[in-house]
C-alpha positions as CSV (number, residue, x, y, z in Angstrom):
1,X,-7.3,-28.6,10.5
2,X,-4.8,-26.5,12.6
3,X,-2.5,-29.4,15.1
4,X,-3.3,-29.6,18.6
5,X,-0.6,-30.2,20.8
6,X,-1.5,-33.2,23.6
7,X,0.3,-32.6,26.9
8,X,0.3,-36.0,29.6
9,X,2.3,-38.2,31.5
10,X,-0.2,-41.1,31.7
11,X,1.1,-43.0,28.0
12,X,-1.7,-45.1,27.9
13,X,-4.4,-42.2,28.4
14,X,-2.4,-39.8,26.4
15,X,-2.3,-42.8,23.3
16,X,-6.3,-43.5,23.8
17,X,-7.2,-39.9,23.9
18,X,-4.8,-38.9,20.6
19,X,-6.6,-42.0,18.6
20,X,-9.9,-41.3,19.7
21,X,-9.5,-37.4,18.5
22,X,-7.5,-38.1,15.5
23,X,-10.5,-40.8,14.4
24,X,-12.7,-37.6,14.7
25,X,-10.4,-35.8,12.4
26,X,-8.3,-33.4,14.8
27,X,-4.1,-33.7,14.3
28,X,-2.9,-34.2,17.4
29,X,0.8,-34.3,18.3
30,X,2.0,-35.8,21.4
31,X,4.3,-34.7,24.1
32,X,5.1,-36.8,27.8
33,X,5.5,-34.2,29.8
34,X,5.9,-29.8,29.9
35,X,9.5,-30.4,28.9
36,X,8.3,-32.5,25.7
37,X,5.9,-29.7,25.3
38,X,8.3,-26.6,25.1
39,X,10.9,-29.1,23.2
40,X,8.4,-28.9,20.4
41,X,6.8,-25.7,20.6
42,X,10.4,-24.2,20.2
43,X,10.1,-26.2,17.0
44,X,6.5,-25.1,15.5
45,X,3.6,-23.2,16.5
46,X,0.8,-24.8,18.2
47,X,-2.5,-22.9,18.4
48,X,-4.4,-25.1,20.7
49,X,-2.2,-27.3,23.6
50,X,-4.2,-29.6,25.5
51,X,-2.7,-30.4,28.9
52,X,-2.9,-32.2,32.4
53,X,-2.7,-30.4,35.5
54,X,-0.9,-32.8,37.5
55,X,2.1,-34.6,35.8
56,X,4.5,-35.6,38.8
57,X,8.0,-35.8,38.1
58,X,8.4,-32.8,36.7
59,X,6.5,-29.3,35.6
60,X,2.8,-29.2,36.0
61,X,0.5,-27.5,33.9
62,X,0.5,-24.7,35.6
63,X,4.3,-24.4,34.7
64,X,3.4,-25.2,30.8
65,X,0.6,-22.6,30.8
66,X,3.4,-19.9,32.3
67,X,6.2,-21.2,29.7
68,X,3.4,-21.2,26.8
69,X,2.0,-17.6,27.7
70,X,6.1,-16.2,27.6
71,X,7.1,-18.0,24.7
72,X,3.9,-17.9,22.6
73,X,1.4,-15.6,23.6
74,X,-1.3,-16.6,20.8
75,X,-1.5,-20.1,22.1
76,X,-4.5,-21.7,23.8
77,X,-3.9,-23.9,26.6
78,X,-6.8,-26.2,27.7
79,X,-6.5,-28.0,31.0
80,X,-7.7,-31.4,32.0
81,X,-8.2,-31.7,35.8
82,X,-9.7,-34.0,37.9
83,X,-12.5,-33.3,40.7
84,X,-10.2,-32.6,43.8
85,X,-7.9,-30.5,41.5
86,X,-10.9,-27.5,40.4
87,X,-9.2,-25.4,42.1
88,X,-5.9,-25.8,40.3
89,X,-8.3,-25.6,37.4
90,X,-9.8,-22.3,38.3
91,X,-5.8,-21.1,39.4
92,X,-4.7,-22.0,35.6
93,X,-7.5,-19.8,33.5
94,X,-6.6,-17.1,36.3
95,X,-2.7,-17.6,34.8
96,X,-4.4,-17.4,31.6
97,X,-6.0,-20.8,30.5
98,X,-8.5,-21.0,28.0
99,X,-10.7,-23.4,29.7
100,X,-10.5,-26.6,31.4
101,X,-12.3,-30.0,31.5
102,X,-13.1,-32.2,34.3
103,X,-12.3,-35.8,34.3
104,X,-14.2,-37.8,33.7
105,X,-15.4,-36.3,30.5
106,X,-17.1,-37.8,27.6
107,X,-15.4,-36.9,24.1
108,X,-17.9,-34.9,22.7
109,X,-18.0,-32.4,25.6
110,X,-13.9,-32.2,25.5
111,X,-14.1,-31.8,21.6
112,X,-17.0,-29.4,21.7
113,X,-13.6,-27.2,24.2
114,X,-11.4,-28.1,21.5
115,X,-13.8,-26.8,18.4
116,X,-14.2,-23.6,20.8
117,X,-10.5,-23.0,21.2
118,X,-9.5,-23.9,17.7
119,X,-12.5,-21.6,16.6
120,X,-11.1,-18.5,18.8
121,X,-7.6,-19.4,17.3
122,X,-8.0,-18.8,13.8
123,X,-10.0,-15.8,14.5
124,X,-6.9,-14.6,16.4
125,X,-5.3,-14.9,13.2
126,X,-7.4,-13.4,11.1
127,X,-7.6,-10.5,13.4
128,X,-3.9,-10.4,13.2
129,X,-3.4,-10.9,10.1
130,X,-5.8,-7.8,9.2
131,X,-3.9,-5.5,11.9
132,X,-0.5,-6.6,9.7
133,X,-2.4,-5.3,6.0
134,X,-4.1,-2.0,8.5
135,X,-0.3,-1.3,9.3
136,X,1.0,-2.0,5.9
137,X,-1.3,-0.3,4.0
138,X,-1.4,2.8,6.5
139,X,2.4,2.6,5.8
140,X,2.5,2.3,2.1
141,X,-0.6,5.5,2.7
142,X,1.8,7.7,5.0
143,X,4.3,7.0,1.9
144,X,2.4,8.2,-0.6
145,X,1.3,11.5,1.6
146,X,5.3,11.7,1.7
147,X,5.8,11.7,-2.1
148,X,2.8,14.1,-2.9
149,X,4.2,16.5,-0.4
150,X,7.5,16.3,-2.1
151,X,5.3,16.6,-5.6
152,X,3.7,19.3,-4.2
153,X,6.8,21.5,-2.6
154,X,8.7,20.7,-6.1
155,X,5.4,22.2,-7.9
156,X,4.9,25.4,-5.7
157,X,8.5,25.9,-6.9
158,X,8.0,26.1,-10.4
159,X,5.1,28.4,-9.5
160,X,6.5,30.9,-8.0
161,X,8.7,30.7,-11.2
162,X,6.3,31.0,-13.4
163,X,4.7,34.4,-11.9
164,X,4.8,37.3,-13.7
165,X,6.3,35.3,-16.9
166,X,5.2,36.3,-20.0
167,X,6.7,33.3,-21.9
168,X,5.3,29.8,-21.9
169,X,8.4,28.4,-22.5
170,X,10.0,29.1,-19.6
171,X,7.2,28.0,-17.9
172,X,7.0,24.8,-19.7
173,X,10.5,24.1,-19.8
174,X,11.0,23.5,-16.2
175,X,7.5,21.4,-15.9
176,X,8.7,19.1,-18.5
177,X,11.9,18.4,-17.5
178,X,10.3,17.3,-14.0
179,X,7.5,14.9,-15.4
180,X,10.1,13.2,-18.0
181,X,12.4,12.3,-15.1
182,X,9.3,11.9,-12.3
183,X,7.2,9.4,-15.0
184,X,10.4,7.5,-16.6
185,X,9.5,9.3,-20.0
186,X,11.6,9.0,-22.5
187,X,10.7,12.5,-24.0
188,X,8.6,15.3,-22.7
189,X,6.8,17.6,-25.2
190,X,4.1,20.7,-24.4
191,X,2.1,21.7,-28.0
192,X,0.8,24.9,-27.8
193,X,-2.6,25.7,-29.7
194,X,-1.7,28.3,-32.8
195,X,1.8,28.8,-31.7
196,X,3.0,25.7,-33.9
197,X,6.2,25.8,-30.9
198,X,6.7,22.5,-29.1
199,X,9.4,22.3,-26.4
200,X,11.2,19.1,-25.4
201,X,13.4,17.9,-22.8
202,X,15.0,14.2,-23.9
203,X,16.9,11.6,-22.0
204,X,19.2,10.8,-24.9
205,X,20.2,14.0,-24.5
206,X,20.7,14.0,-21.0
207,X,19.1,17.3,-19.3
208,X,19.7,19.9,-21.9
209,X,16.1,21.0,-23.4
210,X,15.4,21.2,-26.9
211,X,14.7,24.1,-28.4
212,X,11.8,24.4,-30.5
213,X,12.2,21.9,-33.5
214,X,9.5,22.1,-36.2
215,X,5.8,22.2,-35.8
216,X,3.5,19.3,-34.6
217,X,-0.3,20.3,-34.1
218,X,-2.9,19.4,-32.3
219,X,-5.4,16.6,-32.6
220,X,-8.8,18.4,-33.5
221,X,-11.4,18.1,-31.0
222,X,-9.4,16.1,-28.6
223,X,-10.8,15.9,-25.1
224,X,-8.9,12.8,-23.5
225,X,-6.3,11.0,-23.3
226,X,-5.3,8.6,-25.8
227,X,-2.0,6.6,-26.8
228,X,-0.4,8.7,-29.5
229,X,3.4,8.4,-31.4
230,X,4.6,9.3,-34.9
231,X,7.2,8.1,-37.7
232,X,10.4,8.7,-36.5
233,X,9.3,9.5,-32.5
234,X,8.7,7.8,-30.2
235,X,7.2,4.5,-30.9
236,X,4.6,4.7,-28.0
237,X,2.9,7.7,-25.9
238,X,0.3,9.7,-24.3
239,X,-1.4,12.4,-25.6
240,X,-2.6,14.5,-22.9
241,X,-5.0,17.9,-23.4
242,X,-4.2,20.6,-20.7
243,X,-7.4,22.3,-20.1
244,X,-8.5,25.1,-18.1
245,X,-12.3,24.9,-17.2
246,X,-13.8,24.0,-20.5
247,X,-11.1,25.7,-22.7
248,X,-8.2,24.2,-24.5
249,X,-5.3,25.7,-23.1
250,X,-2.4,22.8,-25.1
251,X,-1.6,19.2,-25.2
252,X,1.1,17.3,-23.3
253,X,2.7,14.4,-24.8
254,X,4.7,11.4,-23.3
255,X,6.8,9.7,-25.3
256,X,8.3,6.2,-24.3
257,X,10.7,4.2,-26.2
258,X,9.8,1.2,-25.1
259,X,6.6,-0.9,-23.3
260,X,5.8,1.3,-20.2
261,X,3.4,0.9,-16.8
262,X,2.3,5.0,-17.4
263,X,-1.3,5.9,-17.3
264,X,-2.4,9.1,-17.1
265,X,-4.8,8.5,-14.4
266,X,-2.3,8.4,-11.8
267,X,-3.4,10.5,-9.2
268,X,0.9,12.2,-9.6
269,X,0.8,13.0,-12.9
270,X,-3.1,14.7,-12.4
271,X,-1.3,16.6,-9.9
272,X,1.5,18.0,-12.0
273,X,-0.9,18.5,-15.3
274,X,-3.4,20.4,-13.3
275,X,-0.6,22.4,-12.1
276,X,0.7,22.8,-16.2
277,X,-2.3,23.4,-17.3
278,X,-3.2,26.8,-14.4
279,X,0.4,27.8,-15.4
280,X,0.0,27.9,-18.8
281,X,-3.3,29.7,-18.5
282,X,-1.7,32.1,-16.3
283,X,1.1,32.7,-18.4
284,X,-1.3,33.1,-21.4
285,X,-3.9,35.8,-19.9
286,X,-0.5,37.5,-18.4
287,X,0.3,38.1,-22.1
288,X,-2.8,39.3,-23.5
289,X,-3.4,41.6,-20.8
290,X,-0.1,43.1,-21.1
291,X,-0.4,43.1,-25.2
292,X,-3.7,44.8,-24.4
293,X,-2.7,47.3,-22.4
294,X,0.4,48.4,-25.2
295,X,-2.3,48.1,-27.6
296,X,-4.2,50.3,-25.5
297,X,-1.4,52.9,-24.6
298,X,-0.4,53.0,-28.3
299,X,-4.0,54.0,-29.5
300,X,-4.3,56.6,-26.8
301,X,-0.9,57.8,-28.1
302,X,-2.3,58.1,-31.3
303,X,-4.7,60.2,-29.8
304,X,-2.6,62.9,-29.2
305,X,-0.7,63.8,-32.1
306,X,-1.8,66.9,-33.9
């Protein structure tokens, strides 16, 4: 149970009181006076503070309650106040008091105020503590937003690059060298379908690309993604198709030399593979269309001769 800080000047009444509650199964500390009180709230937090009103000698509890409200905003003062003092009583939840009980009071009624109090506390808590993972995870959203805009710039980029080119690697080139480095691969490679090329960019190597270095086809049938290496590769990977609609436009692998956190459902690397994959479909249509139309002009050529 969360402690309740007991405020009087009155030893005996404040000793009474502290066993009777702490019998009942409340923790109760003890403090003679406001100056006790602030001693030990500059020490730990309280989230309940029961207190008299009148203490002579020194602060009263409406000087507590004003000290409590600066220095710990979240804590719950209640008051004990005696008949001819209501109006004190009335004065303290105006300065922001919880609530108050009048002496004489039987111990169920005061603990029914404390249950209250303690009650309203910890939902305090709980209210703050969900504000604090709002804000955090608002924070850590507005971060991400941040990243894919830079993904997003960085891709429009190698779009505008990859307009009106008639050769997929140049267009791949450039894509893999940004997911080795953006995904901590190891190796980067785009297989074309038919074309037996395959384009690399490795760290070992440091940026340079490789050029096209034998011929490693394509999984039959292969619609998802699935953990892939070979002999003499890259121990673990991902195979990746790139598709466009329903059609098979290539595969992209990612090769790790070592144990890696990579899936390819991040929502990043869907992002820069839907962006491959409309490039390389581009780039592919470009070229038939323009091999269709010499094809074209060369048979009406033909046409001509005598």
């Amino acid at each position: 149970m969360d402690p309740i800080l007991l405020v009087d000047d009155e030893a005996d009444l404040r000793a009474s009181l502290k066993e009777a509650l702490t019998e009942d199964g409340y923790v109760v500390e003890e403090a003679d006076g406001a100056a006790s009180a602030l001693a030990q709230l500059g020490r730990r937090h309280f989230p309940v503070i029961l207190t008299d009103l009148n203490m002579p000698g020194g602060p009263s509890g409406l000087d507590l309650i004003a000290a409590v409200k600066a220095r710990d905003p979240k804590a719950l003062c209640v008051v004990l106040t005696g008949y001819a003092s209501l109006s004190t009583a009335i004065e303290a939840l105006k300065r922001g008091a919880y609530d108050f009980v009048q002496k004489p009071f039987k111990l169920d009624e005061l603990e029914a105020v404390l249950d209250r109090a303690l009650d309203h506390a910890r939902l305090l808590r709980q209210v703050e503590d969900y504000q604090r993972d709002l804000e955090d995870r608002v924070a850590a959203r507005v971060e991400e937003l941040r990243a894919f805009q830079g993904e997003v710039i960085a891709l429009n980029g190698l779009l505008r690059k990859a307009l009106g080119c008639l050769d997929e690697s140049a267009v791949a080139l450039p894509f893999l060298d940004h997911l080795r480095s953006r995904f901590g691969a190891d190796g980067a490679v785009v297989l074309l379908p038919g074309s037996g090329r395959i384009w690399e960019v490795a760290a070992r190597f440091g940026d340079r690309p490789w050029a096209a270095f034998g011929t490693l086809p394509l999984p039959e049938e292969f619609t998802e993604a699935r953990d892939w290496g070979w002999a003499g590769g890259y121990p673990d990977g991902f195979l990746v198709p790139l598709r466009h609609e329903e059609e098979l436009v290539g595969g992209l692998f990612l090769g790790f030399e070592g144990r890696t956190a990579f899936q390819p459902e991040d929502p990043a690397f869907e992002l820069w593979k839907a962006q491959l994959e409309a490039a390389l479909y581009a780039v592919r249509s470009a070229r038939v269309h323009a091999e269709q139309e010499v094809a074209r002009a060369l048979s009406g050529g033909a046409n001509l001769e005598p």
